[in-house]
N, C-alpha and C positions, 0 to 999 in steps of 0.2 A: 712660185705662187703669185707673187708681184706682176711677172709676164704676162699669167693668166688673167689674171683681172685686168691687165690694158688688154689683152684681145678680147676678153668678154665685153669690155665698152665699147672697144670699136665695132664690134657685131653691133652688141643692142644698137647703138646710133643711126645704124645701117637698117635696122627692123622696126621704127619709130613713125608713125605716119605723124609728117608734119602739121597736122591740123590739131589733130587730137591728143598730140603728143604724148601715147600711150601704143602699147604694140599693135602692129596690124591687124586688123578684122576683117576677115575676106578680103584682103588684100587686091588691086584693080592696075592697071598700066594705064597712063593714056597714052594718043598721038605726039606728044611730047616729051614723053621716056620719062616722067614723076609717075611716082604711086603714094596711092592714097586707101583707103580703108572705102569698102562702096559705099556706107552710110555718110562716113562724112564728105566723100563728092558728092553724092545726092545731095546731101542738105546742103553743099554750098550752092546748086544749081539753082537750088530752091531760092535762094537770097539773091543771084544774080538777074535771077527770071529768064528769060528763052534766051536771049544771050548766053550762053556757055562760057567758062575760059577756065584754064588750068589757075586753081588756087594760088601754086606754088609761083608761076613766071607768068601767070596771067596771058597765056598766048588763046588764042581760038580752039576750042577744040572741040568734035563732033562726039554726041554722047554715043553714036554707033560704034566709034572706033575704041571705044573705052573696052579694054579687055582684060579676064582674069587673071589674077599672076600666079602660079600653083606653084612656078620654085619659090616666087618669096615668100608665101605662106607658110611652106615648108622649111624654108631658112630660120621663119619665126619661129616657129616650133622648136626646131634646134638650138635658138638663140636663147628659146625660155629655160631648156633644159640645161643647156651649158652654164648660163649666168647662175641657173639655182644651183649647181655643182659646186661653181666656184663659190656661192654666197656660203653654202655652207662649212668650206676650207679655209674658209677666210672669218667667220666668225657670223654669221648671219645673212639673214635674205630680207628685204621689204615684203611684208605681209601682201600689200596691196600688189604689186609689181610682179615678186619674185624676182628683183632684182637685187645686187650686191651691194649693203648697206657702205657703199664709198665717199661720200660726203655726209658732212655734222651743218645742221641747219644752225646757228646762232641764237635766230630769232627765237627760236621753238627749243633750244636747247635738247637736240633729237639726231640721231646719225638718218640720211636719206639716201634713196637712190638715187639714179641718173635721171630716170622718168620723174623721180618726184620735184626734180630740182626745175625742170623744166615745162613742171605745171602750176597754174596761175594762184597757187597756196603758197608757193614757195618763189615767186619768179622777184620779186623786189625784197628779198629776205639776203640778210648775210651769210652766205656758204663758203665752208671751205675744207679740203680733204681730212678724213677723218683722220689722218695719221698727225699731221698739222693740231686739231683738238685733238687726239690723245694726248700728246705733251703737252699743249697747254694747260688741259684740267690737271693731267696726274700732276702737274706743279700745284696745281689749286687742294688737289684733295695729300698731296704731301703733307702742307701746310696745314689742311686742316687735321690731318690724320697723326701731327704731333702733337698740335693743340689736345686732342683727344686724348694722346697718351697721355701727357701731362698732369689733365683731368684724371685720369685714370689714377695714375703713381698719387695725384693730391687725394683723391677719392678711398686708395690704398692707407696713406697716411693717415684722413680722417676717420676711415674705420677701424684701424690699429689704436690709434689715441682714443676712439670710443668706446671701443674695449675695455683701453686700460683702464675707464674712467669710473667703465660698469663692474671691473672687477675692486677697483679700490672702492667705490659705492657700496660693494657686498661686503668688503673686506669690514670697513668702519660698521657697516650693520649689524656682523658675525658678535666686533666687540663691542658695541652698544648692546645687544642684546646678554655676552655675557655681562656686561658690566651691570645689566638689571637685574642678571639675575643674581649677582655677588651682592647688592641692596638687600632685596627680597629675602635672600640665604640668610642675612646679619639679622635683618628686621624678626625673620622667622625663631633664628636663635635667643634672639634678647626674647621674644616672646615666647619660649618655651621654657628658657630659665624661671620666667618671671610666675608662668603657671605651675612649673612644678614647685617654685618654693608655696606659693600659697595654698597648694591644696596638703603639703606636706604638714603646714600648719594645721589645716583644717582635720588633715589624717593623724597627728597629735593631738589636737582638740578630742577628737571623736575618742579615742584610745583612753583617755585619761578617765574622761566620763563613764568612758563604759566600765573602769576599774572602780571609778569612786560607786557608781550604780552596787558592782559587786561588792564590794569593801562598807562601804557605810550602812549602817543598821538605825534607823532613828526612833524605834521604839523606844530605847532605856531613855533616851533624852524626853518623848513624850511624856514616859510613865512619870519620870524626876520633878518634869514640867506641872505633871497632874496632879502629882501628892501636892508639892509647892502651892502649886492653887489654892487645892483644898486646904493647907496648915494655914493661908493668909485669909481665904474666906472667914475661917474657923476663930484667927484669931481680929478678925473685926468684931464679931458676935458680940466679943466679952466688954465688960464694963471698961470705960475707962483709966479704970484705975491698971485692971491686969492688961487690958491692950497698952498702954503704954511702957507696963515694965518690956524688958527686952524688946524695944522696937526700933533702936540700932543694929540690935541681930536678924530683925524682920527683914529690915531695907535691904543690909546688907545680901541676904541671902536673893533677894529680889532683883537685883543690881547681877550679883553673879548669874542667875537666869538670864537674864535678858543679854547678858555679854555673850552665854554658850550660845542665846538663838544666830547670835548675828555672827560667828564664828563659823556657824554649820550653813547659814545662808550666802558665806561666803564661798564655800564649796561649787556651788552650783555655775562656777566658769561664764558669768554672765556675761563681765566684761574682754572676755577672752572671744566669744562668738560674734560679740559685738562690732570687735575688735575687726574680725574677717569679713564681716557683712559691708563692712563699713568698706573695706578693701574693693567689695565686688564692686559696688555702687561707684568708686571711683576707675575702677576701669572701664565699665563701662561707658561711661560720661569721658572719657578721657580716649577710646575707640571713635564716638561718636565725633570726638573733635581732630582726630586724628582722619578720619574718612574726610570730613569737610573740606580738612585741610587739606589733603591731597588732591581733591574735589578743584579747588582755587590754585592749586599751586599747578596743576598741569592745565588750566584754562590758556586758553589764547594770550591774554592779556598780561599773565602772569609773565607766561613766556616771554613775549615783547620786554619787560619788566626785566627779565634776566639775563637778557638780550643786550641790554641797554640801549636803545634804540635813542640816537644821536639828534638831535637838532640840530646839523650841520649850519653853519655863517661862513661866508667868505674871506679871505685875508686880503685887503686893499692893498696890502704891503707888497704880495707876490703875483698880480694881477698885470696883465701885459698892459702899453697905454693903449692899445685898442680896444680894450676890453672896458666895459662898462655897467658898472657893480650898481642894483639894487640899491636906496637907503637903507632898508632893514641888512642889506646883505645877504640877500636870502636865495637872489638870481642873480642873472648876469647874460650880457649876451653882447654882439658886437659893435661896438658904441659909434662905429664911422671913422669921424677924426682922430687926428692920434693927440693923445691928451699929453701937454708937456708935465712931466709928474717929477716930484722928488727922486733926486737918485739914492737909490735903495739897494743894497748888496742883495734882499731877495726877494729881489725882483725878475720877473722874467723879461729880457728883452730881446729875445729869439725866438722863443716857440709863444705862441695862443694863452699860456697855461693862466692857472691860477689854484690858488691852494686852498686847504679849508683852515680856518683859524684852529680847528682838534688837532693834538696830537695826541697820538695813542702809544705807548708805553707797555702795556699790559691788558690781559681781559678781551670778553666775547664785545662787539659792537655792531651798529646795521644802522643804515639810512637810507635815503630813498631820494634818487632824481628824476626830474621831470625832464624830457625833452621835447621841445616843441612838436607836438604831434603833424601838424600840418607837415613840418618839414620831412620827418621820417614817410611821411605817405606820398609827394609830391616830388620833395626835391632830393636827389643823392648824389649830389655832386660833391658839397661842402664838408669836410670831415670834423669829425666829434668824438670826443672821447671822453669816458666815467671810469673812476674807479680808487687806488690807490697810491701816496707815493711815499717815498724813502725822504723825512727832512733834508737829507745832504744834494739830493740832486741838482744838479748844476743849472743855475738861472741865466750863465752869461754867454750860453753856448745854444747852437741844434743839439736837440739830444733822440735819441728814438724811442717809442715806446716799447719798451720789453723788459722786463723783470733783470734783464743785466745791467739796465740804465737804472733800474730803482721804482720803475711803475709796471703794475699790474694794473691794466684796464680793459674795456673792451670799445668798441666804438665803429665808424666807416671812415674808410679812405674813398677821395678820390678817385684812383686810378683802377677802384675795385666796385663799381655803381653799383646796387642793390642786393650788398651784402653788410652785414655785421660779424665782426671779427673781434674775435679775442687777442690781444698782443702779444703773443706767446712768443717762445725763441728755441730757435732760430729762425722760424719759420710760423708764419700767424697761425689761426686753428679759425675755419669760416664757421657760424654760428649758426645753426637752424633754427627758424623764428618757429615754433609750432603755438604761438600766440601773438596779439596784438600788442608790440613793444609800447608801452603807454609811459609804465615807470619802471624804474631799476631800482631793484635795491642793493645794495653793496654788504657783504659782511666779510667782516674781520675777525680773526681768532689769535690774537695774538701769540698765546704760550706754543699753539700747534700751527702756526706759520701757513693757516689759510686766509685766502682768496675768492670771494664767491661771489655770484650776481645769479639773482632770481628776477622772475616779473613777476613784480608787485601785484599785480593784481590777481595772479591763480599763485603767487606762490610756488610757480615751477623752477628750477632749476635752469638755468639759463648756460652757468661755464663757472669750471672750479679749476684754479691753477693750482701746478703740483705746490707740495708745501714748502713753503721760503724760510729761510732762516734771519729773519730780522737784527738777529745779535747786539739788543738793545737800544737799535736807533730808532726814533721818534718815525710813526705813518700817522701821515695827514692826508684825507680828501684830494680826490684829486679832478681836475676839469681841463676839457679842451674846447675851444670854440674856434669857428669860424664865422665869416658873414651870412646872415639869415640864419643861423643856430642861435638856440636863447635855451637855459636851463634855467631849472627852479630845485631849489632842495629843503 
């Protein structure tokens, strides 16, 4: 095949009228044995004016003697058909030509033909056989084509770890949700206790009454009542003298009245219904404060509240001398000079760091850093990091950041420009901004050994590292800087 395409160029070269350097057109002989296409000798005769001369060697030549050439015209025809054979054996033809795409233009980054190479679009252009650019690209597109896999196998990674992160998300939901509904289940229980003993009460109240209704008769006690009456009326009437005999037995008898009325008035369960009414009235009022209260306790603020939401300060003490601390302590950012500072066992004087004066021990926690905005939209050179660390971590050394050195954080590197990256391990996890990184907030969970960071400002989910086993050692705040980074917290 290789054969065929050198005889296919040395035809075409053979069938190429040198003016037009394109295949012959009515192809013409002169007196001087060059051919030429009849249009383009015409129009060179035309530019020379009555003078005549061969284009090619420029000799005299008489336009009578100029005559047709029917074998090379013929030759060209077979040349066009052959070269389109071979183009198509060989992997293509030039659309324009129909000739065998054997040179790669440079310039135009395009494989060309012979014809094209030697027309005024390509004639000051870098050329060179295509076989020559194939190896050189497929070294290009090698390179780039592992770069891709790469991306791919990371791309694989990161939708495996995003999985796992949506299936642990559903997982903690499944038990958040029952553990609401074991609340609710208790809550329901003490409240159904509480309503069956008081209507039980109230279902003995009722029973009682309804037997005293049946059982007590208060006529003999009216009639007893009435005679009495009437004997005391009876006995005012009389004189003095008889009203006052027997009128210790009058009292007396009067005195045991009035004891049976208030005996028989006690019957009537007053303070017994009272007793229940009084009940309802404070459950009610004791619902009402019970709804409030739930009202307040699941508000935002509360939350924040249960959250303990940190006022994080800086520790001077474990602050690199580059680094340059706030008076309140509140930011910090890269101070220039190096500041000659007391020697301080922890201290950093390797890595950027600096620590927060908290150390946390136990309990849910959350704070919130600022990162210089400008920098995050402008510059991505300089790396930064937020998040968590282990007290014991090493101040007098490089250390790396990844949860087996003692920090959980997230932040940018360097050598990875306009990405943020959580510092996971082995291997980092790149972060998808689906908002405007402004602030971060950090939460801690102590007992359950999370790791979180939200944006502050929607409150989305940012990156949760899997759960660490702290095993009682003190986390503190954690900070990276470099030059032109400045945080706030």
């Amino acid at each position: 095949m290789a054969a065929a395409g050198s005889f296919a160029k040395e035809l075409s070269d053979e069938t190429i009228c040198p003016v037009c350097l394109e295949y012959f057109t009515d192809p013409v002989i002169t007196n001087c044995g060059h051919n030429f296409c009849r249009a383009c000798l015409t129009q060179s005769w035309g530019e020379l004016g009555r003078k005549s001369s061969c284009p090619e060697c420029r000799e005299p030549i008489q336009q009578c003697n100029v005559r047709p050439n029917r074998k090379l015209a013929s030759i060209v025809e077979i040349s066009k058909k052959f070269s389109l054979q071979v183009a198509k054996g060989t992997g293509g033809a030039c659309k324009r030509h129909q000739e065998p795409l054997r040179l790669f233009c440079r310039d135009h980054e395009a494989p060309i033909c012979v014809v094209c190479d030697r027309s005024e679009e390509h004639r000051e252009h870098r050329v060179i056989p295509v076989e020559e650019a194939a190896e050189e690209y497929k070294e290009n597109v090698q390179v780039k084509l592992q770069s891709l896999e790469g991306g791919r196998e990371k791309l694989v990674e990161w939708k495996v770890a995003e999985e796992q992160r949506i299936l642990e998300c559903l997982k903690q939901i499944e038990e958040e949700k029952q553990e609401i509904k074991s609340v609710f289940k208790e809550m329901h229980k003490f409240l159904e206790e509480k309503e069956q003993y008081w209507l039980t009460e109230l279902v003995d109240l009722e029973e009682d009454i309804k037997r005293m209704q049946g059982s007590t008769d208060l006529s003999e006690e009216i009639s007893h009542l009435s005679d009495l009456i009437k004997e005391v009326e009876e006995k005012c009437q009389q004189p003095p003298s008889e009203f006052l005999q027997d009128i210790r037995c009058t009292l007396s008898r009067c005195q045991e009245g009035e004891a049976r009325q208030k005996e028989v008035l006690s019957l009537q369960f007053e303070w017994r219904f009272r007793s229940a009414s009084l009940k309802t009235s404070i459950l009610k009022k004791a619902m009402e404060e019970l709804e409030e209260s739930l009202k307040q306790g699941l508000s935002q603020e509360s939350l924040k509240q249960a959250l303990k939401i940190v006022s994080v300060t800086l520790d001077p003490g474990t602050a690199h001398p580059y680094l340059d601390l706030s008076k309140d302590l509140k930011s910090a950012d890269w101070g220039g000079p190096y500041q000659h500072l007391p020697e301080n066992p922890g201290r950093f004087d390797c890595n950027f760091h600096v620590l927060g004066q908290e150390t946390f021990t136990s309990g849910r926690h959350c704070w919130e850093v600022e990162v210089d905005i400008e920098v995050l939209r402008w510059f991505r050179g300089d790396p930064w990091a937020v998040g968590v660390a282990s007290d014991t971590i090493r101040r007098k050394e490089q250390i790396g950041l990844n949860p087996d050195k003692g920090i959980w954080a997230v932040g940018m590197d360097p050598f990875y420009p306009n990405a943020v990256w959580a510092y996971t391990s082995p291997e980092w996890t790149l972060l998808t901004l689906s908002y405007d990184l402004r602030k971060i907030r950090v939460f801690l969970d102590y007992e359950k050994g999370h790791v979180e960071f939200f944006f502050a400002d929607t409150d989305n989910l940012l990156f949760t590292f899997p759960p660490a086993s702290f095993s009682g050692e003190g986390i503190r705040p954690f900070f990276q800087l470099f030059p032109r980074i400045s945080m706030q917290c």
